[in-house]
C-alpha positions in Angstrom: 2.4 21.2 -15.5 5.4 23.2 -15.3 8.8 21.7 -14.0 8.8 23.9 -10.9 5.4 22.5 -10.3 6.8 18.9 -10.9 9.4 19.2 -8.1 6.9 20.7 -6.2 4.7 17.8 -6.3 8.2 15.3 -5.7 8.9 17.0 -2.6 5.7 16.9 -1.2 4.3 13.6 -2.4 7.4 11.5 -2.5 7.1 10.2 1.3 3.5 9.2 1.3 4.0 7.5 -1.6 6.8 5.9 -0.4 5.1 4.7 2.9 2.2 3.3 1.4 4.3 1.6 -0.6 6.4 0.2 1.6 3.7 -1.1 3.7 2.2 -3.0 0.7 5.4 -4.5 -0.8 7.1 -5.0 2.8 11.0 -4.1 0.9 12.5 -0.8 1.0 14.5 -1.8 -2.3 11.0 -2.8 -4.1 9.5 0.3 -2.8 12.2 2.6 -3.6 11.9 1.5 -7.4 8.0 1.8 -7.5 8.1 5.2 -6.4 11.1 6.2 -9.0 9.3 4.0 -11.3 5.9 6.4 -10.6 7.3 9.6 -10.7 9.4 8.6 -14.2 6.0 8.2 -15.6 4.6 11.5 -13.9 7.0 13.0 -15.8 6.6 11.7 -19.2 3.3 12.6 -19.1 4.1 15.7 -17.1 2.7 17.7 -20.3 -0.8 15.6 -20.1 -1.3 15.5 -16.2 -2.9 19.1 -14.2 -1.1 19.7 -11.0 -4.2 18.9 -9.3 -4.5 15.3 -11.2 -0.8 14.7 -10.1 -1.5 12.9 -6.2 -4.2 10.4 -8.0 -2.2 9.9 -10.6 0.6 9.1 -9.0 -0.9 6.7 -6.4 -2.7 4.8 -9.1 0.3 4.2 -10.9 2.1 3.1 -8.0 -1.0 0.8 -7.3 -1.3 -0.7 -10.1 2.7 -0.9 -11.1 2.7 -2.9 -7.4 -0.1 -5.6 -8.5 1.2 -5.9 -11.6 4.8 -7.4 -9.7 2.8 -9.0 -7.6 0.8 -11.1 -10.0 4.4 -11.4 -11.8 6.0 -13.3 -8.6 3.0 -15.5 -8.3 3.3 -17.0 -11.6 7.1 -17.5 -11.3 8.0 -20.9 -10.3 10.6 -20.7 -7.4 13.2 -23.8 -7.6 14.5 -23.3 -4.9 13.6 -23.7 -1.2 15.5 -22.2 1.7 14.6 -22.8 5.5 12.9 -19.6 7.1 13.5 -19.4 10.5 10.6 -19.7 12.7 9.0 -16.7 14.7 8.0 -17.8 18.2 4.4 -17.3 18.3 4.0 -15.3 22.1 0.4 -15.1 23.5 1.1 -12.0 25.2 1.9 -8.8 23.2 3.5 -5.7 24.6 3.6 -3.9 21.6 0.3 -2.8 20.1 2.3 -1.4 16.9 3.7 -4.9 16.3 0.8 -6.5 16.7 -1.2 -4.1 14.1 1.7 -4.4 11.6 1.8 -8.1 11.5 -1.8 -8.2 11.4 -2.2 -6.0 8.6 0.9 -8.0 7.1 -1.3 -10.8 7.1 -4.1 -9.4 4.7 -5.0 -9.8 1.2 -3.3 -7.4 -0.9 -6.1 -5.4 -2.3 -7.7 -4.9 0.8 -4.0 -4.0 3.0 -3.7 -1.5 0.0 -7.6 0.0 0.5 -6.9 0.0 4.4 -3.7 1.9 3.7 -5.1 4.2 1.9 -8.1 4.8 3.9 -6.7 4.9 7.6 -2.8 5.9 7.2 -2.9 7.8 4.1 -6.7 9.2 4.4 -8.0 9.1 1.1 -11.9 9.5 0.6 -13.5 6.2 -0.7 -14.3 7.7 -4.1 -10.4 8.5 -4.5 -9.5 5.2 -2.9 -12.0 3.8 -6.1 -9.8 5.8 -8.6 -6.7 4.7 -7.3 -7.1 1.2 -7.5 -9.6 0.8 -10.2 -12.6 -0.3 -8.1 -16.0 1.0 -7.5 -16.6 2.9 -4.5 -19.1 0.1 -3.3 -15.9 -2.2 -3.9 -13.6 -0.3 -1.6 -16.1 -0.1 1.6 -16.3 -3.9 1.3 -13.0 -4.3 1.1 -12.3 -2.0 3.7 -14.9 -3.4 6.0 -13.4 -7.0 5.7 -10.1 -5.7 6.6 -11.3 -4.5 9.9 -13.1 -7.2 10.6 -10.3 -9.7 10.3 -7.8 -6.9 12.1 -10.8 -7.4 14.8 -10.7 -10.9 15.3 -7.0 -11.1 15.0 -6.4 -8.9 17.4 -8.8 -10.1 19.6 -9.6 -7.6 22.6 -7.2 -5.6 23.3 -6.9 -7.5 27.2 -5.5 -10.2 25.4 -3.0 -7.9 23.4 -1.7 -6.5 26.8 
């Protein structure tokens, strides 16, 4: 890949990688490093990687560089405990887009990152697979048990209204 065809792929990847990361991590700081931290490694392997391998590539590595912090925080032992202030919990929703977000908030990591992919980012299954290391069979389940509890969150959408 030539350098021309590196900036290429910056400018029009950068934002969707962004995004998606965004909505996994939930911090813009956080996300602005993983995507830096991706595209560094794009281009010290800009010599190995085709043009055409550069959007997987990239979106694995930014997958897997986002579990890997995850798992990292989980093991870490936090000593201390702040008070979070409570959100009032309102039975009546005006805002469908709030609603979605802070249902999707709410999922398991690996399948808010498959439903990402698949529905705001609009990967194929098989590319969803090589992004994140699972088996295509993998990613519809995951995907499927996503929606389901987005479902029965949700509710019907009378109730949302």
């Amino acid at each position: 890949m030539t350098t021309r065809e590196y900036n290429e792929i910056v400018e029009i990847y950068a934002n969707r990688l962004f995004r998606y990361v965004l909505r996994t991590v939930r911090d813009r700081e956080r996300a602005h490093d993983l995507v830096q931290d991706s595209f560094e490694k794009l281009w010290r392997n800009v010599g190995e990687i085709g043009y055409s391998k550069a959007k997987p590539y990239l979106f694995s590595i930014a997958h897997n560089t986002m579990v890997d912090m995850i798992r990292k925080e989980n093991r870490q032992i936090v000593t201390e405990t702040s008070e979070m202030p409570k959100i009032a919990d309102h039975h009546q929703y005006s805002d469908l887009k709030e609603v979605l977000d802070e249902a999707v908030n709410k999922l398991p990591e690996v399948q808010r990152s498959v439903l990402l992919l698949r529905d705001y980012e609009g990967y194929s299954y098989q590319e969803i697979g090589d992004i994140t290391g699972l088996n295509e069979s993998q990613v519809k389940v995951y995907i499927y048990r996503a929606r389901v509890f987005l479902k029965n969150y949700i509710g019907q959408i009378e109730t949302v209204l």
